[in-house]
C-alpha positions as CSV (number, residue, x, y, z in Angstrom):
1,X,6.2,-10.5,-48.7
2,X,8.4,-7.6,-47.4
3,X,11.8,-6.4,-49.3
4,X,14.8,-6.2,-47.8
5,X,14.6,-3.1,-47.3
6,X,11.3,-3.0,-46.0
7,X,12.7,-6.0,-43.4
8,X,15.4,-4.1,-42.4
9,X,13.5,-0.7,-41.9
10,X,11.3,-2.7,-39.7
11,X,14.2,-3.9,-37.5
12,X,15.6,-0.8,-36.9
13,X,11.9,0.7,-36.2
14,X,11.1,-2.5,-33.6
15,X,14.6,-1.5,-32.4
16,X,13.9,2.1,-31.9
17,X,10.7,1.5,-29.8
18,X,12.2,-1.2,-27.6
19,X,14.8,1.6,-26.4
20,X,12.0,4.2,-26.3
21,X,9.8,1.9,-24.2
22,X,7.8,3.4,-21.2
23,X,7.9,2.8,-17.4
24,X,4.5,0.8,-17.9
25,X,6.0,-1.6,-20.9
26,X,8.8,-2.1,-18.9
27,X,7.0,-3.0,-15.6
28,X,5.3,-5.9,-17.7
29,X,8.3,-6.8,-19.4
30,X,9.5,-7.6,-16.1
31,X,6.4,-9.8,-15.4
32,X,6.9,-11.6,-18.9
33,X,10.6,-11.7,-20.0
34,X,13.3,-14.5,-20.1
35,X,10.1,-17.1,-19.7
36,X,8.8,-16.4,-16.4
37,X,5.3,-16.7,-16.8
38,X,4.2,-20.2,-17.5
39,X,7.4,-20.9,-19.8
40,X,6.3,-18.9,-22.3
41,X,8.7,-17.0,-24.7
42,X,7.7,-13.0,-25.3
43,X,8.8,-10.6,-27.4
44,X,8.4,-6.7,-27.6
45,X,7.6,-4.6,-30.9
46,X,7.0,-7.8,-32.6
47,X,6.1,-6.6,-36.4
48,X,2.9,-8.1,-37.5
49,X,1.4,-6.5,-40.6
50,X,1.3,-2.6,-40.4
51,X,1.7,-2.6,-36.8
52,X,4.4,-3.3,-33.7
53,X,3.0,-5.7,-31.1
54,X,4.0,-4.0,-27.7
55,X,4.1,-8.0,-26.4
56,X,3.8,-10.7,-28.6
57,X,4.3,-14.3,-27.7
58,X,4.4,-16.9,-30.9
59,X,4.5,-20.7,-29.7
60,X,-0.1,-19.4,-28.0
61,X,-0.3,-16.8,-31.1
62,X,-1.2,-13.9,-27.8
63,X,-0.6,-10.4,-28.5
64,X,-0.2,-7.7,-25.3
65,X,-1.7,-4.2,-26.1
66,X,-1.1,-1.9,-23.2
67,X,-3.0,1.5,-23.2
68,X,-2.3,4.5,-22.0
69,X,-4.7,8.1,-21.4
70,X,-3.9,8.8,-25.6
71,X,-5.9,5.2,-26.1
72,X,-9.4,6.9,-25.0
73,X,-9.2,9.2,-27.7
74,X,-8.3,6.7,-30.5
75,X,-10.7,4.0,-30.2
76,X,-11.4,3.2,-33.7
77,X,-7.6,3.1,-34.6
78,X,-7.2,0.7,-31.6
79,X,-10.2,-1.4,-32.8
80,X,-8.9,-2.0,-36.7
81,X,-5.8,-2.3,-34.8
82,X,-6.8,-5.4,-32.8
83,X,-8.9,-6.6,-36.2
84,X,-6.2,-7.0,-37.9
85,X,-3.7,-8.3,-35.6
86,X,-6.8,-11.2,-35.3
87,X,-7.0,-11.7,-39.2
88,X,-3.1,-12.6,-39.0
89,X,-3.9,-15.0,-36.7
90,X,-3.3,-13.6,-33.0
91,X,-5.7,-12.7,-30.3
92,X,-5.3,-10.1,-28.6
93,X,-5.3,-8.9,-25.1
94,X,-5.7,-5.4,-23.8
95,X,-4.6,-3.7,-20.3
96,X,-5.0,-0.3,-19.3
97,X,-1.7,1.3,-18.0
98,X,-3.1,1.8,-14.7
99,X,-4.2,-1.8,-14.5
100,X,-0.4,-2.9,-14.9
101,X,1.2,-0.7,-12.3
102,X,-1.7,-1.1,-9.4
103,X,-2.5,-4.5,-10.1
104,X,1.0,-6.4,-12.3
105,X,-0.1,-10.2,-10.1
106,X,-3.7,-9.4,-11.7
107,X,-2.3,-8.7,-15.1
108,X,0.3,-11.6,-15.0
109,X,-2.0,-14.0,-14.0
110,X,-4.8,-13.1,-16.9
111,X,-2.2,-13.4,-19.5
112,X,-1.0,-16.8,-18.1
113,X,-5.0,-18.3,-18.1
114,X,-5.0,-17.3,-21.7
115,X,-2.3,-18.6,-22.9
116,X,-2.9,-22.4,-21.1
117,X,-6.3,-21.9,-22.5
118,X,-4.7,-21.4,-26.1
119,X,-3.1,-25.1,-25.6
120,X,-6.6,-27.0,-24.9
């Protein structure tokens, strides 16, 4: 279990990179905040172990990676990455930047299916 401290260093990390969040996190925020797909509660920079969830929503246990050009180059950080996030408990969906800003219905809709597939 975290410290305080720890806690607290945490907050003002999650903090720091919802301010610092790019065009592309906040063109699926849009698509996913104040419950507007499917009723569903998200959250951005969620902590879960080591790591910040760019999108994580709790009540279907769904986290939201988006990745960007660097994500080619860092494929075995992004796979323990996901491993993890799925030991804690979470699956974990993946969308290519591009994906979100040509196709944000397409993206939207994927998330929704798996999160009603999460409640069967």
């Amino acid at each position: 279990m975290a410290s305080a401290d720890e806690a607290k260093t945490r907050t003002v990390r999650a903090r720091q990179l919802r301010r610092e969040s790019t065009d592309v996190e906040w063109r699926l925020w849009a698509i996913v905040r104040n419950r507007q797909l499917g009723g569903f509660k998200f959250r951005r920079q969620v902590p879960i172990d080591r790591y910040f969830a760019d999108f994580a929503c709790r009540e279907a246990k769904l986290v939201v990676e988006l990745d960007g050009s660097q994500h080619r180059d860092q494929v075995a950080y992004d796979t323990a990455r996901t491993q993890t996030l799925e030991v804690c408990g979470w699956r974990v969906m993946r969308f290519d930047n591009l994906e979100v800003l040509t196709n944000p219905t397409g993206v939207g809709d994927a998330i929704l299916a798996e999160m009603l597939a999460a409640r069967v």
